[in-house]
C-alpha positions as CSV (number, residue, x, y, z in Angstrom):
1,X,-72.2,59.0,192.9
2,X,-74.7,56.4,192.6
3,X,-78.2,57.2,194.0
4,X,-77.9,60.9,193.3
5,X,-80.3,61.4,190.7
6,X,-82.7,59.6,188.7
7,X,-81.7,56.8,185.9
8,X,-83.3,58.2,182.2
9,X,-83.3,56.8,178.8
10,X,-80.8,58.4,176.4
11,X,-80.7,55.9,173.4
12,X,-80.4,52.6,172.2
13,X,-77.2,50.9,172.1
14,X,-76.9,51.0,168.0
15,X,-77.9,54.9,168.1
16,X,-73.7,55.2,169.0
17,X,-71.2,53.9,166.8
18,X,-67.7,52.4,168.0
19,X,-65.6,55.4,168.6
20,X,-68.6,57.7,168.2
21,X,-70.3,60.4,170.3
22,X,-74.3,60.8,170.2
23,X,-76.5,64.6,171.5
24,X,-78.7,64.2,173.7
25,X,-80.9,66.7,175.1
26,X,-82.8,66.1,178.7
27,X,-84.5,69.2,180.3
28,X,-82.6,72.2,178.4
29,X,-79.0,70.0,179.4
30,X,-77.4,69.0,176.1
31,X,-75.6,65.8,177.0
32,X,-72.9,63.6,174.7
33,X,-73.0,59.8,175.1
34,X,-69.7,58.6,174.1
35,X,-69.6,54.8,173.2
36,X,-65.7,53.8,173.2
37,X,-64.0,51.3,170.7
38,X,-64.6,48.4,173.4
39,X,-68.3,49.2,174.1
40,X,-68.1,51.1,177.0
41,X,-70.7,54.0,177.8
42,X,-69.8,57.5,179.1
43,X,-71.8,60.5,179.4
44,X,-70.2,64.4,179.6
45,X,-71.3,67.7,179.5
46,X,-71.9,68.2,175.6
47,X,-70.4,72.4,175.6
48,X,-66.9,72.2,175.5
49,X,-65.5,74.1,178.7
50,X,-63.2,76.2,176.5
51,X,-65.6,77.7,173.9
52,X,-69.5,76.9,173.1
53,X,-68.9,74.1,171.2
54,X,-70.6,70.7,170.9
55,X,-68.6,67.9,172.2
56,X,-71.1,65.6,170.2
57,X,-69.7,67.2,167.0
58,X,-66.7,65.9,167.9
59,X,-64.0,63.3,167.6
60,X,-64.0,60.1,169.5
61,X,-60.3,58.3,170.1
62,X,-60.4,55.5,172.4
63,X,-60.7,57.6,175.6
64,X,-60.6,60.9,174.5
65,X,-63.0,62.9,173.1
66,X,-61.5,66.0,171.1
67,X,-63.1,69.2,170.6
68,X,-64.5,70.3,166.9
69,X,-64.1,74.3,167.7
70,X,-59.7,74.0,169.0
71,X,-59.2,70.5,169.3
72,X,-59.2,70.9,172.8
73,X,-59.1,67.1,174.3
74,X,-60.8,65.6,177.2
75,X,-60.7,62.2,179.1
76,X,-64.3,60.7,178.5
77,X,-63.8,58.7,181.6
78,X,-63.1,61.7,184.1
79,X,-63.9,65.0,181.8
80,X,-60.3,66.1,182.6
81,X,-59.5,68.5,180.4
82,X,-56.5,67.2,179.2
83,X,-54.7,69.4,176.0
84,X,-54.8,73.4,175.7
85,X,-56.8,75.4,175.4
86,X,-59.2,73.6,177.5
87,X,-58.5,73.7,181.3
88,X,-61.8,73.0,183.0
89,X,-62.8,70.0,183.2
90,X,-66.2,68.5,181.6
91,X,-68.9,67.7,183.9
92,X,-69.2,63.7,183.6
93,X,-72.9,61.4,184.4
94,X,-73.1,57.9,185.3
95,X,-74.3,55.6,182.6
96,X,-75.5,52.0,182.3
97,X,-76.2,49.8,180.1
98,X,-79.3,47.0,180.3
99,X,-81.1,45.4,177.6
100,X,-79.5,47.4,174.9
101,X,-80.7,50.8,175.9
102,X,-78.3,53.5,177.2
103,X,-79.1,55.2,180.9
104,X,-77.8,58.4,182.2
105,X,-77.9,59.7,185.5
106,X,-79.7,63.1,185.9
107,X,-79.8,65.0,189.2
């Protein structure tokens, strides 16, 4: 929801490859900023839901972001969990994007 939290600085544009996935660690909260093959920014919890596992070190796939641990898949856009043995869903941020630097939405 816009407005329900404050806007921070999580990178630069060219810190995320096409297809990619970047850590990002604000407060103690590990955070993966996903950048998508057309340039889109998304922002999920970075511990996969099924197992302690860093979504960062992961595999991007034009929406989907798969799990390193079980290959456990999510949708970047919406954190559904979408393939076993994931079944919880990741917790997802609002991003932006303005003058080449990458924004998250904290609460």
């Amino acid at each position: 929801m816009e407005g329900a939290g404050n806007w921070v600085l999580a990178c630069k544009v060219g810190d995320v490859n096409k297809e990619d996935v970047k850590r990002w660690d604000h407060n103690g909260q590990s955070v993966a900023i996903i950048r998508t093959e057309n340039d889109q920014f998304f922002a999920t919890d970075d511990i996969c839901t099924h197992e302690h596992a860093h979504m960062s070190d992961g595999f991007v796939i034009g929406d989907t972001i798969e799990c390193p641990r079980h290959a456990a898949c999510f949708n970047v856009r919406t954190g559904q969990a979408l393939t076993p043995p994931a079944r919880i869903a990741l917790k997802t941020f609002p991003t932006k994007v303005e003058n080449g630097t990458v924004f998250v939405q904290i609460e």
